[in-house]
C-alpha positions as CSV (number, residue, x, y, z in Angstrom):
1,X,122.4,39.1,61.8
2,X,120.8,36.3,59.8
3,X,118.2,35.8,62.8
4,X,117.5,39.8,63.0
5,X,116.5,39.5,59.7
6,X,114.7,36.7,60.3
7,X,112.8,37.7,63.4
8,X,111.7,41.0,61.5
9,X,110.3,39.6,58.4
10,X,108.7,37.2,60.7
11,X,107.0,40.2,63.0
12,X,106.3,42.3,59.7
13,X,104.2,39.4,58.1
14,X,102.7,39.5,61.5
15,X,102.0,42.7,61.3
16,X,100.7,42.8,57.8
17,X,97.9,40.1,58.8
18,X,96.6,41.5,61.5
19,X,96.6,44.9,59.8
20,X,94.5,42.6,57.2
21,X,92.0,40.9,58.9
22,X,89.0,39.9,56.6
23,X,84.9,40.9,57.5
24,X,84.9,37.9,59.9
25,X,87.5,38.7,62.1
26,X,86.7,42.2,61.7
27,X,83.0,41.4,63.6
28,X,83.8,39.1,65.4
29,X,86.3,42.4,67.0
30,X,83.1,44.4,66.7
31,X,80.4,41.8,68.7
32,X,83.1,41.2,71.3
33,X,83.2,45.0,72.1
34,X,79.4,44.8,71.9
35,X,79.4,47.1,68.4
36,X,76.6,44.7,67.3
37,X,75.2,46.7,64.8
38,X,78.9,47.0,62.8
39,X,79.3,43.4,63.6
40,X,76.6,42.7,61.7
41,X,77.2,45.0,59.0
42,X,80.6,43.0,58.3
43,X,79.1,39.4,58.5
44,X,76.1,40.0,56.4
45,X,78.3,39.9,53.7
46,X,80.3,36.8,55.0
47,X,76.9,35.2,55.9
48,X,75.6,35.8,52.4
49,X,78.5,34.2,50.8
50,X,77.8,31.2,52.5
51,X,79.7,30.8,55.8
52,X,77.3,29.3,58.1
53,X,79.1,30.7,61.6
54,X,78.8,33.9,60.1
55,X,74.5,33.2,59.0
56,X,74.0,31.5,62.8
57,X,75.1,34.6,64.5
58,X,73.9,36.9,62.1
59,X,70.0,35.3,62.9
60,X,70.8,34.8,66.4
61,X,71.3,38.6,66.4
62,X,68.0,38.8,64.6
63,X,66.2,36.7,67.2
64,X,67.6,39.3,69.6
65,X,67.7,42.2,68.2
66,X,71.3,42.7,68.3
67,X,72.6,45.5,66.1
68,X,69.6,44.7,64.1
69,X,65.3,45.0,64.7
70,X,64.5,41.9,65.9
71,X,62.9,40.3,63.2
72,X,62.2,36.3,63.7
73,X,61.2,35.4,60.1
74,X,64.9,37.1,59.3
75,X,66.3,35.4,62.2
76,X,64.9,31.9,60.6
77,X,66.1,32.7,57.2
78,X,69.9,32.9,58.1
79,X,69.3,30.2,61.3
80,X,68.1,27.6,58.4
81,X,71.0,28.2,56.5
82,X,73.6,27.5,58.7
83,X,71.4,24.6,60.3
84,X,71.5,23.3,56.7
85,X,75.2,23.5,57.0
86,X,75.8,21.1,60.5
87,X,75.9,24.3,62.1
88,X,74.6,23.4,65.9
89,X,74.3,26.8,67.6
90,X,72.0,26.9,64.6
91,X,70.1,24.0,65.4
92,X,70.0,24.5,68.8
93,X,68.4,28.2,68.5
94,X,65.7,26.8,66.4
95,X,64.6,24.4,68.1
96,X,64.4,27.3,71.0
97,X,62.5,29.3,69.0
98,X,59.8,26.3,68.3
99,X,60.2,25.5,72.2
100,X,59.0,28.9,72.8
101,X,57.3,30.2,70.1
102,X,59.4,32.7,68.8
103,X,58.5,32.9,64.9
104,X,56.5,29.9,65.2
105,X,53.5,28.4,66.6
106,X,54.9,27.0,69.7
107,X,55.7,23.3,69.0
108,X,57.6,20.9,71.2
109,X,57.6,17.9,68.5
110,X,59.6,20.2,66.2
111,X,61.4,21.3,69.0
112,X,62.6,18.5,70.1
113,X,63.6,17.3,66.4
114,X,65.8,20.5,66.2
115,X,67.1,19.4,69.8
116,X,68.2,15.7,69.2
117,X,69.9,17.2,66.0
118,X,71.7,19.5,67.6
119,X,72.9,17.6,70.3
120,X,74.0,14.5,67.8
121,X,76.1,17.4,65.9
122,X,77.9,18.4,69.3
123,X,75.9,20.8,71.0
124,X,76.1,19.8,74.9
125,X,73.0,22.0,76.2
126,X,70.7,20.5,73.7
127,X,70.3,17.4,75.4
128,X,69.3,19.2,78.6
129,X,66.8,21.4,77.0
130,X,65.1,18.6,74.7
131,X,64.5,16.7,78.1
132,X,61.9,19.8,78.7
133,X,60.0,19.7,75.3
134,X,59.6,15.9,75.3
135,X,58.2,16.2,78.7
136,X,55.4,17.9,76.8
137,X,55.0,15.2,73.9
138,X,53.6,11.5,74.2
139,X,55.3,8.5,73.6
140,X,54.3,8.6,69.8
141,X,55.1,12.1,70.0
142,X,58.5,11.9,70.3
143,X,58.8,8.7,68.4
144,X,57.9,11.0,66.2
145,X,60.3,13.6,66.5
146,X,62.6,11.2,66.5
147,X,62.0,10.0,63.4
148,X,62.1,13.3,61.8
149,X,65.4,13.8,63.1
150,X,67.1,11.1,62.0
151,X,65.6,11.6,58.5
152,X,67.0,15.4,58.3
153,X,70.2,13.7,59.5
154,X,70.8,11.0,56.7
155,X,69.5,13.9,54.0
156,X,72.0,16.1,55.4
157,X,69.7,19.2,57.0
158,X,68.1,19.4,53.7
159,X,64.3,19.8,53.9
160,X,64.0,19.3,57.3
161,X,60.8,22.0,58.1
């Protein structure tokens, strides 16, 4: 009897989460079925009050249009913030976007800084990628770059652009 009591409070507490799942979990739900315009409903919110998972996907969905008009200077709003944060996917978009000049004039030296951070805060395609923008860059070039990056790094992603 004691563990059917047990096991019941255990499911209803269960229960009573999931039935509460906060604006994150709730869009993350939504972008998984696709709903991207409800997912990013719910995380502008989250994004706003500072949760940079919530501002990378929110101006990755920017930079794609996703549930939203694409809109790159939006897109580089939210992507800065969560790039500010350590946040990689972050990172690694914007130095896309400067690869390809999408919001910016195309610019492989920026690129390229954006790329070597990203990769040194985990992400394992940047590497890969950066290997195509320093291909356009001289030695000093990406010296350069290199520099950059490792000043954004010790300031902590804080005036980095």
């Amino acid at each position: 009897m004691r563990y059917r009591i047990l096991a019941t409070a255990i499911a209803l507490s269960m229960l009573a989460f999931a039935t509460h799942a906060g604006p994150w979990e709730d869009g993350y739900a939504d972008y998984q079925r696709k709903d991207y315009a409800a997912a990013a409903a719910k995380w502008r919110g989250v994004a706003q009050s500072g949760n940079r998972e919530a501002q990378s996907l929110l101006g990755i969905m920017y930079a794609f249009g996703q549930g939203v008009p694409q809109d790159y200077p939006q897109a580089i709003q939210w992507l800065r913030m969560a790039a500010a944060q350590g946040e990689n996917k972050a990172q690694f978009k914007l130095a896309s976007m400067y690869a390809n000049g999408q919001g910016f004039k195309r610019d492989h030296q920026r690129a390229v800084m954006w790329f070597l951070i990203a990769a040194q805060s985990g992400n394992a395609k940047a590497e890969k990628e950066m290997t195509k923008s320093k291909a356009e860059l001289s030695d000093t070039e990406f010296a350069t770059a290199n520099r950059w990056a490792q000043t954004c790094i010790k300031r902590e992603f804080q005036g980095c652009d």
